[in-house]
C-alpha positions as CSV (number, residue, x, y, z in Angstrom):
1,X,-35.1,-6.3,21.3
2,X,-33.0,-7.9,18.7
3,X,-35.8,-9.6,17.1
4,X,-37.7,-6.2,16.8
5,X,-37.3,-6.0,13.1
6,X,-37.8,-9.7,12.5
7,X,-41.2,-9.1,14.6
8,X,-42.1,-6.1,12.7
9,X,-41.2,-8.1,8.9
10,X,-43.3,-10.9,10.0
11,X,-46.4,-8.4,10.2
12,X,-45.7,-6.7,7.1
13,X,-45.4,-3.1,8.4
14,X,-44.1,-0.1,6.5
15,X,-41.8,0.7,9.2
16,X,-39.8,-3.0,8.6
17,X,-39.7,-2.4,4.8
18,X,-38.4,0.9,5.4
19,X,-35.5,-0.6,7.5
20,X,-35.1,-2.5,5.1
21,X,-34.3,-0.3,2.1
22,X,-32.3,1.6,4.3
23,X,-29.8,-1.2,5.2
24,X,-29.8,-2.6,1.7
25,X,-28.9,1.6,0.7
26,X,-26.4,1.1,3.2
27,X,-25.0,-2.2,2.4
28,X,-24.4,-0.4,-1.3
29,X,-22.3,2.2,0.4
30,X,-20.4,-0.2,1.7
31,X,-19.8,-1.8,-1.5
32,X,-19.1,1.5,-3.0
33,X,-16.5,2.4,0.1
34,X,-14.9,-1.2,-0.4
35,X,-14.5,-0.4,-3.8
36,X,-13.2,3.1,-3.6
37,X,-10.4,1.5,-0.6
38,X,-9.4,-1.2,-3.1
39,X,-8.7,2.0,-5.7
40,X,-6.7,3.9,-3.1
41,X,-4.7,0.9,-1.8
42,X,-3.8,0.1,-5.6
43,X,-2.9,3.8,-6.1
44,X,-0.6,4.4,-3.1
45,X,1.2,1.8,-1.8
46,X,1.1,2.1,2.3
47,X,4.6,2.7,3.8
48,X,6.3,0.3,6.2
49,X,5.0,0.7,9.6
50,X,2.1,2.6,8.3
51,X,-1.8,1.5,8.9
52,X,-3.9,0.5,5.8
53,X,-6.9,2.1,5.9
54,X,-10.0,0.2,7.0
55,X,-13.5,0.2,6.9
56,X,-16.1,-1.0,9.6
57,X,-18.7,-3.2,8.0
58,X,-20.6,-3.3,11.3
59,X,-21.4,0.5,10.8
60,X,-22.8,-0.1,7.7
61,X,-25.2,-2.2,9.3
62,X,-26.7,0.0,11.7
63,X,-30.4,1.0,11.5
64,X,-31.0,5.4,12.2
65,X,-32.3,6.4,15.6
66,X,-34.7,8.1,14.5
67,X,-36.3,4.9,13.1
68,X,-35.5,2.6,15.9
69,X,-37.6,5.1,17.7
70,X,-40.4,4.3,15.6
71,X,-40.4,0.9,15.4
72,X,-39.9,0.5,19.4
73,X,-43.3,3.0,19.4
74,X,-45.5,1.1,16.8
75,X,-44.1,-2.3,18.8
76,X,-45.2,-1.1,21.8
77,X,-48.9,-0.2,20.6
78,X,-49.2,-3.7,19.9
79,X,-52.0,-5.5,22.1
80,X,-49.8,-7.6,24.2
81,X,-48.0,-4.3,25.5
82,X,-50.8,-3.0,27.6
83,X,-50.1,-3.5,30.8
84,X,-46.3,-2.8,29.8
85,X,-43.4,-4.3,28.2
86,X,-39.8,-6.0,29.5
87,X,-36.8,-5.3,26.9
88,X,-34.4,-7.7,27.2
89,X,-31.3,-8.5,24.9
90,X,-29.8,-5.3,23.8
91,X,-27.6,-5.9,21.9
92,X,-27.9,-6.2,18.1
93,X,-26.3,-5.8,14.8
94,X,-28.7,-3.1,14.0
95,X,-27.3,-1.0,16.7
96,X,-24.0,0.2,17.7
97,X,-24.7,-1.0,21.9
98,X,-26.9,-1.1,25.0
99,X,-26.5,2.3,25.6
100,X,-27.9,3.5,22.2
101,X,-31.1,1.2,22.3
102,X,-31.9,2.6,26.5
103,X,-31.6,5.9,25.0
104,X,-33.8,4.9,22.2
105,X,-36.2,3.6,24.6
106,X,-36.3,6.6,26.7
107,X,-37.2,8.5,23.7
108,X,-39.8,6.3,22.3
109,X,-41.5,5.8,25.7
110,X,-41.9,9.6,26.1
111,X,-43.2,10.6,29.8
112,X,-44.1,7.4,30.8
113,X,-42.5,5.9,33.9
114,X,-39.5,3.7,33.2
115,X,-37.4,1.8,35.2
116,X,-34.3,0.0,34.1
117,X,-32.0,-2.6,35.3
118,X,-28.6,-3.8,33.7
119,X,-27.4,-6.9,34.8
120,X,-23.7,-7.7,33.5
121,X,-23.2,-11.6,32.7
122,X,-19.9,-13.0,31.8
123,X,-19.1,-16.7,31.1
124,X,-17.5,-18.2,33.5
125,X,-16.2,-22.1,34.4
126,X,-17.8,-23.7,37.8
127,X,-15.8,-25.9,39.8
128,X,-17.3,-29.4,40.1
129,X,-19.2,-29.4,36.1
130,X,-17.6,-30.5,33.0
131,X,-14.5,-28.2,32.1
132,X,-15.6,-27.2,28.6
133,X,-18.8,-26.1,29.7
134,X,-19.4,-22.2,30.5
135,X,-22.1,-20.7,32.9
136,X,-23.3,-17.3,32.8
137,X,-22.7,-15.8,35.8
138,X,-23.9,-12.4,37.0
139,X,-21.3,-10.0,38.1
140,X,-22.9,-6.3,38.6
141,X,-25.7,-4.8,38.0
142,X,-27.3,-1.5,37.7
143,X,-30.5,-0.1,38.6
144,X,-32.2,3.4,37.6
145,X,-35.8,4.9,37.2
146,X,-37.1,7.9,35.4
147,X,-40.4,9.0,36.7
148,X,-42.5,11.7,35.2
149,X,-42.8,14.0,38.0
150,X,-46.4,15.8,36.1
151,X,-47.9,12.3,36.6
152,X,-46.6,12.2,40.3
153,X,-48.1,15.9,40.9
154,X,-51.8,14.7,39.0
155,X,-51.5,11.9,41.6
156,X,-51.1,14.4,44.8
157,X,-54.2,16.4,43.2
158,X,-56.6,12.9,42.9
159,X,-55.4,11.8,46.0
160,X,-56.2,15.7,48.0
161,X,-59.3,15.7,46.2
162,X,-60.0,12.5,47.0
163,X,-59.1,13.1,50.9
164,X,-61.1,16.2,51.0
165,X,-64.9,14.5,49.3
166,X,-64.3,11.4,52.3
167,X,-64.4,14.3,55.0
168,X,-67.7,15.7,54.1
């Protein structure tokens, strides 16, 4: 998933143009704040003890959900998602975490079924290999499916139907 605007560049769709402007709109604004910190911090001095003020560039760098929506929705019309589609690596700069991008996928998958597993790595050194290497290890994970329950009840119906037609 963190290549999904790369992918969507590569193909020269409106949607990754659009995402785009909007992070080079929001990379002025962050100019624009920088510049309007800088004027504060030369204005008034900060106390002793006292915070400066700061800004979070990685904010600035995060794409609407609205329009991650989209893009995950015209990715997944693309011919190699018919049978279905794995998202792996959720985390990006284009989002604030994990949680954001599954709730974007919920929403851009609609009532389809959709069933999600989140498997927690951390690094981790293993006795008997070299001491500056470090393995991913799995430590938890998490496991959770959304079903539509119309597409369950159209299933009963066929399979009645189906029932009743074989006894006569």
């Amino acid at each position: 998933m963190d290549q999904l605007l790369e992918y969507l560049q590569k193909r020269n769709n409106p949607l990754a143009e659009e995402a785009s402007e909007f992070l080079l709109q929001r990379q002025q604004e962050l100019e624009a704040a920088k510049l309007e910190l800088e004027k504060l911090k030369k204005a008034k001095k900060p106390k002793k003890g006292e915070e400066e003020p700061k800004i979070n560039e990685a904010e600035y760098k995060y794409l609407k959900k609205d329009l991650l929506v989209r893009m995950i929705q015209k990715r997944l019309l693309e011919e190699d998602c018919n049978a279905g589609a794995m998202f792996d690596n959720l985390t990006s700069e284009n989002w604030p975490d994990d949680k954001t991008m599954i709730s974007c996928i919920f929403e851009a998958v609609g009532r389809q079924n959709l069933q999600v597993v989140v498997f927690k790595h951390m690094k981790e050194k293993v006795d008997g290999y070299p001491e500056d290497q470090q393995y991913d290890v799995c430590i938890n994970y998490r496991y959770a499916a959304r079903h539509d329950p119309l597409h369950f009840k159209q299933a009963e119906v066929l399979a009645d139907s189906t029932k009743t037609k074989d006894k006569v």
